[in-house]
C-alpha positions in Angstrom: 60.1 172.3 54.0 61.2 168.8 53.2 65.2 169.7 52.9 64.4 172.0 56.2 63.8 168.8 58.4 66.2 166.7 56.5 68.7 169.2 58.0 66.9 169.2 61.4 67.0 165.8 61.7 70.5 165.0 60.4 71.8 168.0 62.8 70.3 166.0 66.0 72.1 163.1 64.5 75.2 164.6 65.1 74.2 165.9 68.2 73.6 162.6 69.7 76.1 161.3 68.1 78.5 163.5 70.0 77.2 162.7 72.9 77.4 159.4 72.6 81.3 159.9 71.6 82.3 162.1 74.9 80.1 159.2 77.5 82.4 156.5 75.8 85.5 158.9 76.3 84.7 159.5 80.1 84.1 156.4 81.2 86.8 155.1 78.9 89.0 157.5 81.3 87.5 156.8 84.3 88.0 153.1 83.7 91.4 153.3 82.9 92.1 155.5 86.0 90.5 153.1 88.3 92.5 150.3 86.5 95.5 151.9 87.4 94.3 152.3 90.8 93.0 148.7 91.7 97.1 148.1 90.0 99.2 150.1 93.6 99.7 148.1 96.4 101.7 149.4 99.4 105.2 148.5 99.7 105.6 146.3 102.8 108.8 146.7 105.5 111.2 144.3 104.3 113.8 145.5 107.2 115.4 142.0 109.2 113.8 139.7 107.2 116.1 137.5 105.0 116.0 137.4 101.2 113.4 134.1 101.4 110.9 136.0 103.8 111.1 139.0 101.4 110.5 137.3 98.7 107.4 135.5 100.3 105.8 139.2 101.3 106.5 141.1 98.3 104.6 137.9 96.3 101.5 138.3 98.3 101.4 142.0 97.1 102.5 141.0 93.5 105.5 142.7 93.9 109.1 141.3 92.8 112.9 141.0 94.7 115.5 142.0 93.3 118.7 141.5 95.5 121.9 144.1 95.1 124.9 142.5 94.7 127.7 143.3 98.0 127.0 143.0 101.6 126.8 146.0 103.7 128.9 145.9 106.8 126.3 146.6 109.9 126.8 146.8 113.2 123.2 146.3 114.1 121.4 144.5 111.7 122.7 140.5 111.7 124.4 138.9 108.5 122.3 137.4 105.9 119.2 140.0 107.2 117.6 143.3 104.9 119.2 146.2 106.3 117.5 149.0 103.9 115.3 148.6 100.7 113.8 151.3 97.6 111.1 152.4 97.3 110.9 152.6 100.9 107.8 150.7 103.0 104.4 152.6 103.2 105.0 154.1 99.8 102.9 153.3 96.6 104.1 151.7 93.9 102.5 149.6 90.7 102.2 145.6 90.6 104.3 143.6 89.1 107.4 146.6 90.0 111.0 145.3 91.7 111.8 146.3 94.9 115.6 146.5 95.6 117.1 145.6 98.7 120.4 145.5 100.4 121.4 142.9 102.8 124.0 142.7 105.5 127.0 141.1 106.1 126.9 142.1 110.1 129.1 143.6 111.7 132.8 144.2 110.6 135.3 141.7 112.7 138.9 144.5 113.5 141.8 143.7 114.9 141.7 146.2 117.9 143.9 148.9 117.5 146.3 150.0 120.9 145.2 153.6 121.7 146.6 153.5 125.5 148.9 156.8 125.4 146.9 158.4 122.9 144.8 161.4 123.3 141.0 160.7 124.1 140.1 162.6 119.9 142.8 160.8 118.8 141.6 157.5 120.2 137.8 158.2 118.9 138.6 159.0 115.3 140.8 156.4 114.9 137.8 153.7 116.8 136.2 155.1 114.0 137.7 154.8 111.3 138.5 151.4 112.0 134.5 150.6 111.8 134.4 150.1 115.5 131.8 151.0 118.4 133.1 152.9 120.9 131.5 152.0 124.7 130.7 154.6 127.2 134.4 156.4 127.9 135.3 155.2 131.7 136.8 158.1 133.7 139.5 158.2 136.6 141.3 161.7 137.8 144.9 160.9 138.4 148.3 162.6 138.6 150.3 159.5 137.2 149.0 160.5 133.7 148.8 163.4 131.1 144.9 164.7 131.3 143.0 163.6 128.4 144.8 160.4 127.5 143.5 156.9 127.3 145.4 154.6 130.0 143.6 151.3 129.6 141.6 149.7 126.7 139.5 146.4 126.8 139.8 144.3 124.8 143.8 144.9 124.7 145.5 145.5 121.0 145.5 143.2 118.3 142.5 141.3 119.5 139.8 140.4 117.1 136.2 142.4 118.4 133.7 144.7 117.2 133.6 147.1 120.4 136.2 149.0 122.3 136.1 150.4 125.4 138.7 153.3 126.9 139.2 154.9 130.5 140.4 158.0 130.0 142.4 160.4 132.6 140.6 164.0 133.3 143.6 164.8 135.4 143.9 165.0 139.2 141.1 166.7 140.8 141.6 170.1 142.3 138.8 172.8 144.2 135.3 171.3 143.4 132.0 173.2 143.8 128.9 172.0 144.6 126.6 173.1 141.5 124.0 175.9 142.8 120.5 176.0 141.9 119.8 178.4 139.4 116.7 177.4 138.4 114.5 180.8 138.7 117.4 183.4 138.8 118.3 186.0 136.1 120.6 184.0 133.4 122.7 186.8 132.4 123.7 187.3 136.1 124.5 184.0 136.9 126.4 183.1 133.5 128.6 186.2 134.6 128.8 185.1 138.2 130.3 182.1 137.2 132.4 182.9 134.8 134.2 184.8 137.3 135.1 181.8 139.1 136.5 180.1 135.9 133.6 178.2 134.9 132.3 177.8 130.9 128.6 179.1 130.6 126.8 179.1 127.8 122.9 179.4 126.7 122.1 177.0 125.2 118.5 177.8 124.1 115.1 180.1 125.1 112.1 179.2 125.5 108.4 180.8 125.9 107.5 180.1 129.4 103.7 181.6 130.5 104.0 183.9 133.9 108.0 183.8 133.4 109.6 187.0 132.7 112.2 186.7 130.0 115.9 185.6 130.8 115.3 183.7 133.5 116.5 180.0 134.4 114.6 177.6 133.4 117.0 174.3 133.1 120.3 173.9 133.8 122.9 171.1 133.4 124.9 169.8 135.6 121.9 170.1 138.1 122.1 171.8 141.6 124.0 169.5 143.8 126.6 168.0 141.4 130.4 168.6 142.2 132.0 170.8 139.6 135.4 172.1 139.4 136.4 175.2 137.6 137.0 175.1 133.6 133.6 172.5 133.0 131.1 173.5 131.1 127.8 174.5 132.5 124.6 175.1 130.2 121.6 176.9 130.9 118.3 177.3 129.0 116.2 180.7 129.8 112.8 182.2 129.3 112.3 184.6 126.1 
């Protein structure tokens, strides 16, 4: 009876003994897990500040700068200003981790390149390629000059500037239409009603429409009133 307890006792021994051993293990992981926690921080948006402001906000979240060497040409984002950083803002991210940054060195200075004579693709690539930003393409219709070729350019060739603008010939205007309204009608029977008369038609999407019956006109560009002459483009979205 004796060496029966001794057993029964030394058995709930163990048993609280185990117990005790898997509470210390759970809260042991549940500590650690809310260490780890309490340790993220969000990543703040370092984009346009300098390299002195960044530093300043990543230290208030415990965070550390760490600069990449070479400037990025920008046309946007001035010189000496954060133009793009990893791990991106919003994300989480452990203290004491470095967040990278890039800075620019503004926008590229180019000799301007002469692209009067040239054709309007021609002119574009080579505006871009050069690093340059292209202004809205000025238009005159003219009989003096090839269609589709640049005959002015500001600033003119060899000048020192970041942004180029052309006006380009479309060629000397012939019959002009004033664009119907199609809004409504069947697409398939307009598109081919046009296209008779030498205009380019094309769908350019469908779309559900309640109450519409399917191929109809619901958009349409250029819009009703607009002179068009034959060989432009018109576009036309329809009900599905």
């Amino acid at each position: 009876m004796a060496l029966t307890t001794r057993v029964w006792t030394a058995g709930k021994l163990l048993l609280l003994a185990g117990a005790l051993i898997l509470t210390y293990v759970l809260f042991a992981a549940a500590a650690m897990r809310l260490a780890l926690k309490t340790r993220e921080v969000l990543v703040p948006s370092l984009a346009g500040k300098t390299v002195n402001e960044a530093r300043a906000v990543l230290a208030q979240t415990g965070l550390n700068l760490k600069v990449e060497e070479g400037l990025r040409v920008d046309p946007k984002i001035p010189a000496g200003q954060i133009l793009s950083q990893e791990p991106q803002s919003g994300m989480r991210t452990r203290r004491e981790r470095s967040v990278k940054v890039w800075v620019s060195s503004g926008p590229r200075s180019t000799i301007i390149p002469a692209v009067v004579g040239e054709s309007e693709r021609t002119a574009q690539l080579r505006v871009q390629q050069d690093g340059l930003e292209l202004a809205p393409v000025a238009e005159i219709r003219s009989g003096e000059y090839p269609a589709g070729t640049v005959v002015a350019q500001v600033p003119s060739p060899q000048s020192h500037s970041t942004k180029i603008a052309m006006l380009v010939n479309r060629g000397e205007r012939g019959i002009t239409y004033v664009m119907p309204d199609l809004i409504g009608v069947n697409g398939d029977r307009a598109a081919d009603v046009l296209r008779a008369r030498g205009f380019r038609v094309a769908v350019v999407g469908d779309h559900p429409y309640p109450g519409v019956i399917a191929g109809i006109v619901l958009r349409q560009r250029p819009e009703a009133g607009f002179q068009i002459a034959p060989g432009e483009p018109i576009s036309i979205e329809v009900s599905r």
